[in-house]
Structures are given as C-alpha cells and as structure tokens.
N, C-alpha and C positions, 0 to 999 in steps of 0.2 A: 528600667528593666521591663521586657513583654511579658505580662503573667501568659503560662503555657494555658493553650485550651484546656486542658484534662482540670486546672486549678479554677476553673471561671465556670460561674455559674453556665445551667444548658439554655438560657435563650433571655428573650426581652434588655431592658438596658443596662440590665445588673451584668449581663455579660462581658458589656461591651463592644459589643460586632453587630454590625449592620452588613452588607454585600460589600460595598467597598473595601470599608476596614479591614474585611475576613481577604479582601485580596491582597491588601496589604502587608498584612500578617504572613500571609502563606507565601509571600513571597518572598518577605524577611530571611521567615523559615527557609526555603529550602535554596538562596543565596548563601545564607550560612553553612549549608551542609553542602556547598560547591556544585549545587546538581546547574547543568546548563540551560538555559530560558526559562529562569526560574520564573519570572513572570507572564511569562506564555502560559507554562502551566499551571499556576496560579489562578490567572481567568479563567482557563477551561475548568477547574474545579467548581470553582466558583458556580460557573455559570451553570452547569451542569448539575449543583446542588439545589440550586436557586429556581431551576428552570427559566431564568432569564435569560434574553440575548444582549448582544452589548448595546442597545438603544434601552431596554428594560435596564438595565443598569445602571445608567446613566440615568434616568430618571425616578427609579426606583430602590436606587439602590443604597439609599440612607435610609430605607426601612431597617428596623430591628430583627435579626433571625429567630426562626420558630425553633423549637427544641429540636424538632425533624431534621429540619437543616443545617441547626452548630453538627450533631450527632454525625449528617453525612460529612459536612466539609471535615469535622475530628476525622472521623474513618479514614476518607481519603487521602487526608494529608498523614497520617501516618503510615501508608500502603505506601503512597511516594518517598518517604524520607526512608522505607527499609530497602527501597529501587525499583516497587514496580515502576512500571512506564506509563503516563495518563493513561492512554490508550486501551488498554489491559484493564486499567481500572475502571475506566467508564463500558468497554467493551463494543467502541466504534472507533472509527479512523474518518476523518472527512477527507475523500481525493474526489478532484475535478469539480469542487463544488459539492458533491454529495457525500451522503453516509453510507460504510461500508461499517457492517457489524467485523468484529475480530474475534481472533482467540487465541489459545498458546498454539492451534493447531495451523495456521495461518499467517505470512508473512504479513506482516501491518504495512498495508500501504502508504508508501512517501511521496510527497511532491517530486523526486527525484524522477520517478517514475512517468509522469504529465507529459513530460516531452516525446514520450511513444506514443501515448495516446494525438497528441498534436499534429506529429506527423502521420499518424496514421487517416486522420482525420483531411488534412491535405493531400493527402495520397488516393483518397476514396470517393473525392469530390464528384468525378466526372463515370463513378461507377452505378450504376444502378442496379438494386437489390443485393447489396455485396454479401459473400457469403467467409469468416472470418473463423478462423482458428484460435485457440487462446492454450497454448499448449503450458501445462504449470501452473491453472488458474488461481488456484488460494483462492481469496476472495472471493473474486472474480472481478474483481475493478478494473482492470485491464478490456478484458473482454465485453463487460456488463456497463461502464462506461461509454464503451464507441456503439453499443446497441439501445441507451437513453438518448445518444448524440444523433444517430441511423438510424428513422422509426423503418427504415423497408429492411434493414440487415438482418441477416441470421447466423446465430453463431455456434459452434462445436467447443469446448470446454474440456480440457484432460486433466485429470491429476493422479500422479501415485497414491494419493493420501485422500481415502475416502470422511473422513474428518472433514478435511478441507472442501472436500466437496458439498457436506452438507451445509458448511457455511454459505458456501456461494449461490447455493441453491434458495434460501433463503435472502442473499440480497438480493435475488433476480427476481423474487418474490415481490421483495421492497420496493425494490425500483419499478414493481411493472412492467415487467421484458421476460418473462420467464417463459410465454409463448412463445417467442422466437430462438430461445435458450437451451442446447441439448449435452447433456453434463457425462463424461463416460469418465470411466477408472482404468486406471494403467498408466504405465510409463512412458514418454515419450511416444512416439511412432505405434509404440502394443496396443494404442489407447484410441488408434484412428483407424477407422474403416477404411477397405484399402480401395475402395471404390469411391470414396469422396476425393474432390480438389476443392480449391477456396482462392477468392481473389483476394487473400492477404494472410499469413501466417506471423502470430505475436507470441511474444514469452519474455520476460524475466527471470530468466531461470535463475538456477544458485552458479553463483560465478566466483566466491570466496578460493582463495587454495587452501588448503591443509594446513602449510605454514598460518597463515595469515588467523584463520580459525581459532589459534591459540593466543592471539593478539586482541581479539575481539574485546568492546566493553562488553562488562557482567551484566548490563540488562539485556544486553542483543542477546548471549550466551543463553542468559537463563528464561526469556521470555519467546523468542524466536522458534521457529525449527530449525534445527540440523537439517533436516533436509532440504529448505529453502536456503539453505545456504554454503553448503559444503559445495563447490566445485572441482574436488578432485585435487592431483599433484601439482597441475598449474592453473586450476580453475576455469580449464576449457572443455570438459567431457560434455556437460550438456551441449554445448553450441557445433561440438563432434555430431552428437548425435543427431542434432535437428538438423543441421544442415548438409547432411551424408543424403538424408534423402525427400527435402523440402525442395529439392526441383523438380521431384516426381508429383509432388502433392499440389502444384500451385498451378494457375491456369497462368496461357501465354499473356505475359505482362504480370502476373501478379508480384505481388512484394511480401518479402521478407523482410519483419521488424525483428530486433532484440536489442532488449536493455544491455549496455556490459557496465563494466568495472570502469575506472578514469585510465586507467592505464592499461588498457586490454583492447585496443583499437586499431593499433598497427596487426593484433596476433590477428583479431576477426579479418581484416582487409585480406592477411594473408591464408585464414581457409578459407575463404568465398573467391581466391583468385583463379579462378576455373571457367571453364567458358558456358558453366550455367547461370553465370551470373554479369548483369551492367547495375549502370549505375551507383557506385555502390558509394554510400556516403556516411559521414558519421554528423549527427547532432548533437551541440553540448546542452547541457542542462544550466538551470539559473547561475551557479557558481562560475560558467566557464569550463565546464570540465567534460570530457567526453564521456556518454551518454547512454545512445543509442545508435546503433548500426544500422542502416539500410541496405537493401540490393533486391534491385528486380528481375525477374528471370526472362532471361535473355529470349529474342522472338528465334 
C-alpha cells in the first residue's frame, strides 16, 4: 500500500520521494482517479516543482526532495485530483515551443491550434514586412507566435475581454515582440480601425454550439471562458461575423486563416463560397481531423 503524502514525513529519506519516485506516485495517483495522461501530467508537476528539465531529471533525479518541494508537489497534486487542469496550476501553457502565461481569463492554448500557426507561416514566406490580424487574441499565441517566428511583422490583436488582453500583453512582453505588437478592445470588426488592411487575418474563435456546451468536460466548463467558447445555435456566429467583412479588411492576395471545429468544414467552404474568395482549403491537425480553413481573397 502507497502511504499518502499528507502521512510521510516533509522531506529527506524519511519521506521517501526523490524526483522520480514523486512521478511515480503522482502518476499512480491520479490513474487511479481516471484523470487522462496521468503521466504527462505527472512530469509536468514534477518538473515544475523541482525546477528541473527532463535531462536534470534524469540525472538528478534520485536526489531526495527538500520540504519546499514535497509541500509544492503535495499542493499541486491535490489541486489536480479536485480537476484543476496543470496548466491553471502552473499558470502557463507551452505552444509552438514556447511559454504562454494563462488564466481563467484566457483560452489555454492547444497543439491543436499549431497548424494555423504553420500555415500561416507558409503562406507569409514570400511576404515581406507582413502585417497580421489576430482577431480573439486571448493569449496571444496565435498572433505573438508568428511575430517570434517574423522578426519584420507587425501585428493588431482584438479582444472583447480586456482581462485577456492584459495577459497577452504580458506574453508579448515575454516574448520580446511587444514593439511590434498593438493590442485594442472590442469585438470582432468594433475592435479594428477602419482604415487599416493586413496581408493575413487569424482567429480561433469560440466555435462550440449551445447544445454541445452542455456536453463539455467539467474542467473545460469550469476553468475555460464562456466566451472562448460559446459559438452560438450552430457554432458559426463568430466566422459570420469575421468573414462578412474580411474581404474589405485584407490586401489583394491576402489570406484568411480560422481554426474550426472537426466537423464544421463543409459549413466554413459554404460561407466563404462567394467570389471574394479562392483557394480555399482546409488543414487537419495531428489527429487527422479537420482544423483549419483557408481562403485568399480573390485578385
């Protein structure tokens, strides 16, 4: 039988835990409580309490824990077994390689999400000095991502949720890009000077519908925004909105990105079927599953 942390001494060998061990354990733990990549998140605790990476781990990781560090891993792993989400817990998300701080106020960025960045990133090759929209920033990893990736870019950032905003302001911070970085509030289109265009317009909006909303797991529910993720009766009002007047806003040739839903790819083909718009393609993501929408506007 595991004696529970709470029952074992706070540190040295009387505990028992060294870095390892403590992943071992926590991953026990939270297998047994069903939660999904229990040992994904396991390591990130770990590592995270430890300040190790996983090469420090690996060779350092049979040291015995200081009382500092049983106390955080205790903390954390009980934050996880009541559902917060690592993420939440540590208060960063790593996409495209890098750190993006979070919060309840901000959608937590997913690998799902990468293959906009991707294609955007092949779509801007042959641009010079592009200048980029990130409409629903959260974050801003969408946006603040292709502008660590594009030292000559410049980018415009909206969101309804000035919360959000000062997150992302802060990674642009972090990242080093926040000279080239200009952050407004408002919704959609309210949120963009009517005198600017841009050779690329991005967004992950909230694509969820109403139904679907009430289906959600309890950590999305309870650690997520509603606003990030309500899309309306069929989960297409944002992609309404953006794309009613994103042929106005884009220069000849530029492109329209949007993350959607796996199964919202036939709706996107058919409102972009208009003759503001070619090419218009869709990208899957790692799983296989549709993605990302493209379409450039038409010369």
């Amino acid at each position: 039988m595991v004696t529970p942390l709470n029952k074992r001494p706070r540190s040295g060998p009387y505990s028992g835990l060294n870095a390892r061990s403590a992943k071992r354990f926590l991953t026990q733990a939270f297998s047994e409580a069903g939660i999904p990549f229990a040992e994904d998140d396991a390591l990130e605790i770990v590592l995270a309490a430890t300040g190790f990476d996983k090469i420090a781990l690996m060779l350092r990781g049979t040291e015995f824990l200081t009382p500092e560090v049983f106390e955080t891993i205790q903390s954390y792993m009980t934050r996880r077994l009541s559902g917060e989400p690592v993420d939440h817990i540590l208060g960063w998300r790593e996409f495209y390689g890098r750190r993006f701080k979070i919060s309840g106020d901000v959608l937590s960025p997913r690998a799902d999400t990468e293959p906009l960045v991707r294609g955007a990133l092949s779509r801007l090759e042959k641009t010079a000095r592009p200048i980029l929209l990130d409409m629903g920033t959260g974050s801003g990893a969408i946006g603040l991502t292709l502008l660590a990736e594009l030292p000559e870019a410049d980018l415009l950032a909206t969101d309804i949720s000035e919360a959000a905003l000062k997150i992302a302001k802060e990674n642009a911070a972090t990242l080093h890009v926040k000279d080239r970085a200009e952050f407004l509030l408002g919704g959609w289109w309210d949120a963009v000077p009517e005198n600017l265009t841009f050779d690329m317009i991005l967004s992950n909006p909230p694509y969820i519908t109403n139904a679907a909303m009430e289906t959600l797991e309890t950590e999305v529910v309870r650690y997520d925004p509603d606003l990030a993720l309500r899309g309306g009766p069929d989960g297409l009002d944002a992609y309404r909105a953006i794309i009613a007047t994103a042929p106005l806003r884009l220069k000849c040739g530029g492109w329209l990105g949007l993350e959607i839903g796996f199964d919202q790819g036939h709706e996107l083909k058919v409102l972009l079927n208009s003759g503001s718009w070619e090419n218009i393609t869709i990208d899957k993501d790692l799983g296989g599953l549709d993605r990302v929408v493209w379409a450039r506007k038409a010369d």
